[in-house]
N, C-alpha and C positions, 0 to 999 in steps of 0.2 A: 388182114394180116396173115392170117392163116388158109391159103388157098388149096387149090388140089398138087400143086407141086408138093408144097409143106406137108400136108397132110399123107401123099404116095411117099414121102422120105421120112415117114414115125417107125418107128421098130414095131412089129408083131405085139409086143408086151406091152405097149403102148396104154396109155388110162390119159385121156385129153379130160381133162375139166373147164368149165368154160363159166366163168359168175362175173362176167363181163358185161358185154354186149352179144347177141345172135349173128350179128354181121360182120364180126372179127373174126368168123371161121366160117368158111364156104359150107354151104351148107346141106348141097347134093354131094359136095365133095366129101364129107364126113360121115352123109348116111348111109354112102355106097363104101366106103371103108369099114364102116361097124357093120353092116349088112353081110358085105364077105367077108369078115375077121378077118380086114389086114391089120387092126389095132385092136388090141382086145376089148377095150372099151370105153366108156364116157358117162362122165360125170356133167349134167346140166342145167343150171339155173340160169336159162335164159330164154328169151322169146326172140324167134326171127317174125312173127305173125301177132300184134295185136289188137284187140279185139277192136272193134269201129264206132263202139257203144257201149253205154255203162249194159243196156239191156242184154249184148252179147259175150258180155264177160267171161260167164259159167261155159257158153258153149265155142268159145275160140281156142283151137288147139293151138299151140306154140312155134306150130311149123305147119308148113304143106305136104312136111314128110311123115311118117308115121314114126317118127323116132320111140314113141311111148308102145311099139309093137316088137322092137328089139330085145332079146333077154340082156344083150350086154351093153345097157342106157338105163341108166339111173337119174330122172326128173324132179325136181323142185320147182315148187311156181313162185321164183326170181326173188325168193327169201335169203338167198348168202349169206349177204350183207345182215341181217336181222338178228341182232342176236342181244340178251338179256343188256341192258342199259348203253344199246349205243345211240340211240336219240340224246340221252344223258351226257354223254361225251364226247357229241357233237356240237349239243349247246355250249357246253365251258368252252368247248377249242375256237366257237366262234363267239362269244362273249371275249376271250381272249384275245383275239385278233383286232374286235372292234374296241376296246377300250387302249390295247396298244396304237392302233391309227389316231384314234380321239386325244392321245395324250400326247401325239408326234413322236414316240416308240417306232423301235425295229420291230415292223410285222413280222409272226411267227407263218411258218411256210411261205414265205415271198417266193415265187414266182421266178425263178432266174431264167430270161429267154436266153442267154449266150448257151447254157447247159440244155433247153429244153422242156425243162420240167421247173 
């Protein structure tokens, strides 16, 4: 989504953060921009590189780049998402979902292809 075009047209001032996926922004293409400060920097909770084994876990860096040698790259290992009770209210919203299916209810977030999302 975000390539080397996108990436060479970010302003100077630029702060990309990424708690997505790793492969929704190019990812030589953003090392070599925070490398030369054409963005000032980046915020990142994501892996483009994982590990191939539970035994390799500790030792799999999250790239092929050194992003974690940048001063202006700030890493999280892909905790965004994680935050005080939201297992908690995941379970209601999908307890939600499946008792409105079960009961022949309007599913809550249905899905609309004609929009997309």
């Amino acid at each position: 989504m975000l390539g080397r075009a996108q990436i060479a047209s970010l302003s100077p001032g630029c702060v990309l953060v990424n708690v997505a996926r790793g492969p929704i922004v190019d990812e030589a293409a953003l090392f070599e921009a925070l490398q030369q400060q054409r963005i000032f920097a980046a915020g990142l909770d994501v892996w483009w590189k994982y590990p191939d084994s539970k035994e390799s876990t500790g030792a799999t860096f999250p790239s092929s780049l050194p992003f974690h040698e940048l001063p202006n790259v700030v890493m999280s290992p892909h905790r965004g998402g994680h935050v005080q009770d939201t297992e908690l209210l995941r379970m209601r919203a999908l307890a939600q979902l499946l008792n409105a299916a079960a009961l022949g209810r309007e599913v809550p977030n249905k899905v609309d292809l004609q929009n997309g999302y």
